[in-house]
NUVEX-926740 format. One record per residue: residue in three letters; z, y, x of N, C-alpha, C in turn. Coordinates in steps of 0.1 Angstrom, whole numbers, plus 5000, padded with zeros to 4 digits. Example, Ala and Ser with C-alpha at 12.3 -4.5 7.8 and 13.67 -1.06 7.14 Angstrom:
! residues 2
Ala507849435132507849555123507849675132 Ser507149785128507149895137507950005129 
END
This chain:
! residues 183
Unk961942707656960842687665959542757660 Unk959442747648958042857644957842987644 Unk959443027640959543197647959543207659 Unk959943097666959743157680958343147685 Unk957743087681956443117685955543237679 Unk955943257671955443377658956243507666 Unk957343507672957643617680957143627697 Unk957043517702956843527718956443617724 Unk954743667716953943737720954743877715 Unk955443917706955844017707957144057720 Unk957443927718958943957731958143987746 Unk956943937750955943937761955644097759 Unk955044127749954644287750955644367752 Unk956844337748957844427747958344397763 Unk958544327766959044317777958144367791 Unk956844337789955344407797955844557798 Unk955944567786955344757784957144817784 Unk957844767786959444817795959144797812 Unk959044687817958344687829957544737832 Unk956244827827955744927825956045057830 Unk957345067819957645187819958145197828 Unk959245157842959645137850958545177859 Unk958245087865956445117871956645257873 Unk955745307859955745467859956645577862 Unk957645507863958845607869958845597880 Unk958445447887958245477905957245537907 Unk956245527902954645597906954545747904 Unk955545817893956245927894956746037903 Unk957345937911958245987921957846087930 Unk958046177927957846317936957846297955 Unk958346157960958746157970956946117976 Unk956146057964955046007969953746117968 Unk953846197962953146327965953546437978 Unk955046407980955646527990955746478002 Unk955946328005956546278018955146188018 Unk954546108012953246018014952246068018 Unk952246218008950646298010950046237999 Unk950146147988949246137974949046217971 Unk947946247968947146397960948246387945 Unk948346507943948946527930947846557922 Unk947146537917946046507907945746387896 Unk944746417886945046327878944546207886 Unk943446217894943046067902943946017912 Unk944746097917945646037932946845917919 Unk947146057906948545987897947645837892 Unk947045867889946345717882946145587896 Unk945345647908945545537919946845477920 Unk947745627922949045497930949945447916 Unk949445487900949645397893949745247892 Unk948245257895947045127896947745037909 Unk948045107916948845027925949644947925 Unk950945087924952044977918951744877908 Unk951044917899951044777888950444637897 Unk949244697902948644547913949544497918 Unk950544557925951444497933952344407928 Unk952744427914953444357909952744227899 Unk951144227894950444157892950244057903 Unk950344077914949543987924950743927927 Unk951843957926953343887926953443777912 Unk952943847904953243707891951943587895 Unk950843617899949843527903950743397906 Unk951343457919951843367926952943237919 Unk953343277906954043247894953343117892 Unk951943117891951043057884950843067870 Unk950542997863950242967848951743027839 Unk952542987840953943037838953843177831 Unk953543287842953543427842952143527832 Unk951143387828949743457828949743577816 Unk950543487807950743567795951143737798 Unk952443717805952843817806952243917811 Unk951643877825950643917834949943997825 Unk949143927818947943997806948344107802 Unk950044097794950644227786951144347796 Unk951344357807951344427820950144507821 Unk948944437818948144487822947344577808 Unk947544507802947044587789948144707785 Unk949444697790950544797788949644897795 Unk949244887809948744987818947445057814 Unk946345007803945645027800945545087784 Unk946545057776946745117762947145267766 Unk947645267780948645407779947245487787 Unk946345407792945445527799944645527785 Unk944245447775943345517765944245597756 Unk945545607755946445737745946545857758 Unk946745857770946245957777944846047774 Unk944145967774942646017777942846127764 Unk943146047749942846087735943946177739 Unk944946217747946046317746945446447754 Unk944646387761943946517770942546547764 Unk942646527750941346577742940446507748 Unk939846377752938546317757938046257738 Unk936846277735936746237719936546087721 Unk937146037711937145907704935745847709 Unk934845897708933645767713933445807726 Unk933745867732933745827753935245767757 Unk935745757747937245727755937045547756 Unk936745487746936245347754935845317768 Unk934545387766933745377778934845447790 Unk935245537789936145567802936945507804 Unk937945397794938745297794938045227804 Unk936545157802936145007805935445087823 Unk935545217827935245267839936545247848 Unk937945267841939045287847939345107849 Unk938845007841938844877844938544837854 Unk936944877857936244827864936644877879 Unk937144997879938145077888939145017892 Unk939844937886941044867887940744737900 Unk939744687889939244537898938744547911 Unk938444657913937644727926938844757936 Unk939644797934940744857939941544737942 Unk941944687934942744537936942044427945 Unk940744417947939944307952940044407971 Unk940044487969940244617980941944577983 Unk942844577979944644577986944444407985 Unk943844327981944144157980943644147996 Unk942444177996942244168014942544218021 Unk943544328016943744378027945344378028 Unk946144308018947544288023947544108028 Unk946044058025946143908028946343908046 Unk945943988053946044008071947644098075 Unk947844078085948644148092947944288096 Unk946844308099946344468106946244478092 Unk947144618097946744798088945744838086 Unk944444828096943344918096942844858082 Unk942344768072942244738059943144818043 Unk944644798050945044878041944845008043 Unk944845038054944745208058943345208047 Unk942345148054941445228046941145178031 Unk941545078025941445108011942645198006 Unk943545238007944345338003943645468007 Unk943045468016942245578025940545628014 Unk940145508012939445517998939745557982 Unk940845507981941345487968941945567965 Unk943445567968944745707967944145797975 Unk943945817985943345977991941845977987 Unk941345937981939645957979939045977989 Unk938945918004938545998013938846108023 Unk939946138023940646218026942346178031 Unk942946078041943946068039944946148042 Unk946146138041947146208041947546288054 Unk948346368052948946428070949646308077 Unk949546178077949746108079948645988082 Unk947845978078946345958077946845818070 Unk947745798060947745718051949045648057 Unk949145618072949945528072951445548068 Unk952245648061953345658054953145548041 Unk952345588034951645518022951745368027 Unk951045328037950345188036952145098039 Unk953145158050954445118053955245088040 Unk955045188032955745138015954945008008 Unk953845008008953144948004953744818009 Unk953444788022953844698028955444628027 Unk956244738024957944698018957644648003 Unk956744737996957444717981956544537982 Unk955444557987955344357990956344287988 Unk957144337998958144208002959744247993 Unk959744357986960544417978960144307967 Unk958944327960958844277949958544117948 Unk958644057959958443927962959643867965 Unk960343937967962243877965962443887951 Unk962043897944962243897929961943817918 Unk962743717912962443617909961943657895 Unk961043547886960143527878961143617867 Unk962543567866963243647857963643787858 Unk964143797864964044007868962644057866 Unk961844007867960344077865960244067851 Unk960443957847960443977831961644037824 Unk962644047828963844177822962944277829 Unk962644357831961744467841962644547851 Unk963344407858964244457872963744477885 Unk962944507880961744507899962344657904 Unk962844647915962944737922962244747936 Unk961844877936960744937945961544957961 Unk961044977971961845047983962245157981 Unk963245277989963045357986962245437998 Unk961745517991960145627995961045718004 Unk962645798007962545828016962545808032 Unk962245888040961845838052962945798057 Unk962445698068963345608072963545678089 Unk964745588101964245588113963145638119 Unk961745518115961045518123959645618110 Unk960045638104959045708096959045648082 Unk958345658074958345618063957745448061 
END
């Protein structure tokens, strides 16, 4: 019983930052730069990061208390790896904080932006925080709505997925290529 509490928090990080890693391999996907229109840049790669991870954050919410922990190490997984980026792309040791706690406050901005705007049925909300956020103002040859249609799957993708597969980091995404009626 005392090791298991003396380990928890390591089994939680470890399991966060595998789920993580997953994440990044969807947010990777060549299909969302070539078929969505995400800018391939460091700001479009970091938005539809920040995404995906919200998406699956706002899914453990729903967990309640249960999930919070984990929730936490999810989120700090997504945040350790943007301050070893920053220091990997030469930014010096004393601004990389400060750009950490900008890419934070970025976060919360963005997430309080897709929470209202996947809480309604009309697009015109997601359209334009994606429209804000992943295209910076500029949306896609698509004018976003490719993007906002995944968005809208991997919702219900990742909300079939119970408290346990998220914590093994079995979350599986839709897939990004186009479908019938479009993407």
């Amino acid at each position: 019983m005392v090791f298991e509490r003396l380990f928890k928090g390591r089994n939680t990080k470890h399991a966060a930052a595998a789920l993580y890693d997953s994440v990044v391999q969807q947010a990777r996907r060549p299909e969302l730069y070539t078929l969505l229109g995400v800018p391939d840049t460091i700001d479009g790669r970091f938005d539809v990061l920040v995404l995906h991870v919200h998406l699956i954050l706002r899914r453990l919410r729903g967990d309640g208390a249960s999930m919070t922990g984990f929730a936490q190490a999810l989120f700090d997984a997504l945040f350790f790896d943007m301050d070893r980026t920053l220091r990997a792309m030469g930014v010096g040791d004393m601004s990389v904080g400060k750009r950490v706690k900008d890419m934070i406050r970025a976060y919360y901005g963005r997430a309080a932006a897709y929470d209202a705007a996947l809480q309604v049925d009309d697009d015109a909300l997601l359209l334009d925080a994606l429209g804000r956020n992943v295209f910076a103002g500029a949306p896609g040859p698509d004018g976003g709505v490719g993007l906002a249609r995944y968005v809208r799957r991997s919702v219900d993708a990742i909300a079939a997925h119970s408290s346990s597969d998220i914590l093994a980091g079995g979350v599986r995404f839709p897939d990004l290529l186009p479908m019938g009626d479009g993407v």
